[in-house]
C-alpha positions in Angstrom: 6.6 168.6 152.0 6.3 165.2 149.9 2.4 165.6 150.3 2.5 169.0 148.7 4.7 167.8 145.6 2.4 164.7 145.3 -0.4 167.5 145.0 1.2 169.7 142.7 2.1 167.2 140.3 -1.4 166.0 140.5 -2.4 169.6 139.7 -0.4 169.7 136.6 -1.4 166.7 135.0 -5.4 168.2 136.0 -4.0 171.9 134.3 -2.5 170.0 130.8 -6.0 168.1 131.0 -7.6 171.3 131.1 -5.2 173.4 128.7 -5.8 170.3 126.3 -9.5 170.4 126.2 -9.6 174.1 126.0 -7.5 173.8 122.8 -10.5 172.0 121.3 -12.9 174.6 122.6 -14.7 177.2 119.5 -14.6 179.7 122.1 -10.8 180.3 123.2 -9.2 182.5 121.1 -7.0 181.5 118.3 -3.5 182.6 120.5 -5.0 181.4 123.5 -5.1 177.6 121.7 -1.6 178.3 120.1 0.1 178.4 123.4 -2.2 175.7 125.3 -1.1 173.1 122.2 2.7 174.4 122.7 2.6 173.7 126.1 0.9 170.4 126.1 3.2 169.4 123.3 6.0 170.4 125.0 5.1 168.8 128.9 4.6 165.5 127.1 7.5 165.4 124.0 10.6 163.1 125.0 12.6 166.1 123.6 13.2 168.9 125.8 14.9 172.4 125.2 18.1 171.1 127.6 18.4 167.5 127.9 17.9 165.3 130.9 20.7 163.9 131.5 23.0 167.3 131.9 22.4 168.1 135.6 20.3 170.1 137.3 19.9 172.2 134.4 18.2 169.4 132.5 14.9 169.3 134.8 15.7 173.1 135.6 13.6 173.6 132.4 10.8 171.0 133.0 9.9 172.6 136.5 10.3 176.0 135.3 8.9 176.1 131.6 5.9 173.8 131.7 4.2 175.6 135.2 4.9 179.3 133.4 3.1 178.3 130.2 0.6 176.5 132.2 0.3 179.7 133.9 0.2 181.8 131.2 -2.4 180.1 128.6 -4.9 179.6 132.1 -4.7 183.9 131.4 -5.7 183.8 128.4 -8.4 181.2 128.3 -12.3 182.9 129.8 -12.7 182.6 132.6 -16.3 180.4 132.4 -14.5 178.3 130.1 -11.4 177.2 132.4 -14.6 176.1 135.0 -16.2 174.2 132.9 -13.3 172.2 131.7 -11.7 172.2 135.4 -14.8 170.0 136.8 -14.7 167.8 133.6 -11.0 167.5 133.9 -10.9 166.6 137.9 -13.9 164.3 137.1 -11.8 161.9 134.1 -8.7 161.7 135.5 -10.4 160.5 139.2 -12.5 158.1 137.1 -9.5 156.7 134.6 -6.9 154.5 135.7 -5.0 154.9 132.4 -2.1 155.7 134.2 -1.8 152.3 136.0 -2.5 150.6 132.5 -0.4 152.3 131.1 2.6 151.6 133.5 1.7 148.3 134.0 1.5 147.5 130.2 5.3 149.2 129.9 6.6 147.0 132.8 5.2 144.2 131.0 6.7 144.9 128.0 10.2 145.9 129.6 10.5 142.7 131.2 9.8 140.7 128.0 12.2 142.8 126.6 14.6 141.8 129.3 13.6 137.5 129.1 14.3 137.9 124.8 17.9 139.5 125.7 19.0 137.2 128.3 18.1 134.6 126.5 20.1 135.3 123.6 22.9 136.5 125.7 22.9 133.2 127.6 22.7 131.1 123.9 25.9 133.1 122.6 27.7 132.6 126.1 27.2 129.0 127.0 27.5 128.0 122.8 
């Protein structure tokens, strides 16, 4: 069951990929682009429609809202199109490791972060 949520998420960062370079495609139609840019705005804004921290209800909207207009905008894109960006998609994100970069850099940064604030918390407390 893990497996399969492992894969999933996997196919939804591959779908945004996809929405996202469709958006930049001549081809799609003008409402077609609309939504794919809503959507991919939306799966990657820090604000959401309900917040995260309320429970349930406040990831209710990220499984639920991001998948349907996924769903939706694949609909309206051709066909030919969605094939062509699906095999360029699957292609950068197996190739990139931006994601490990990218986490790795934030860790980094978080734990500097953390060494600046104990360190003036431990100046103020053993003044």
């Amino acid at each position: 069951m893990i497996r399969r949520w492992f894969r999933r998420a996997k196919n939804l960062k591959t779908e945004l990929h996809i929405l996202y370079l469709a958006y930049r495609d001549p081809r799609v139609p003008r409402h077609a682009k609309l939504l794919a840019a809503l959507v991919v705005a939306y799966a990657f804004s820090p604000v959401d429609l309900i917040p995260d921290f309320i429970p349930v209800l406040g990831y209710l909207d990220d499984l639920v809202l991001v998948p349907l207009g996924i769903s939706l905008a694949m609909r309206m894109i051709p066909a030919e199109i969605l094939d062509d960006y699906r095999i360029q998609a699957r292609r950068r994100l197996e190739t990139t490791r931006a994601g490990l970069t990218g986490a790795g850099l934030i860790i980094v940064l978080w734990l500097i972060v953390l060494v600046i604030v104990i360190y003036f918390l431990s100046n103020i407390i053993f003044k």
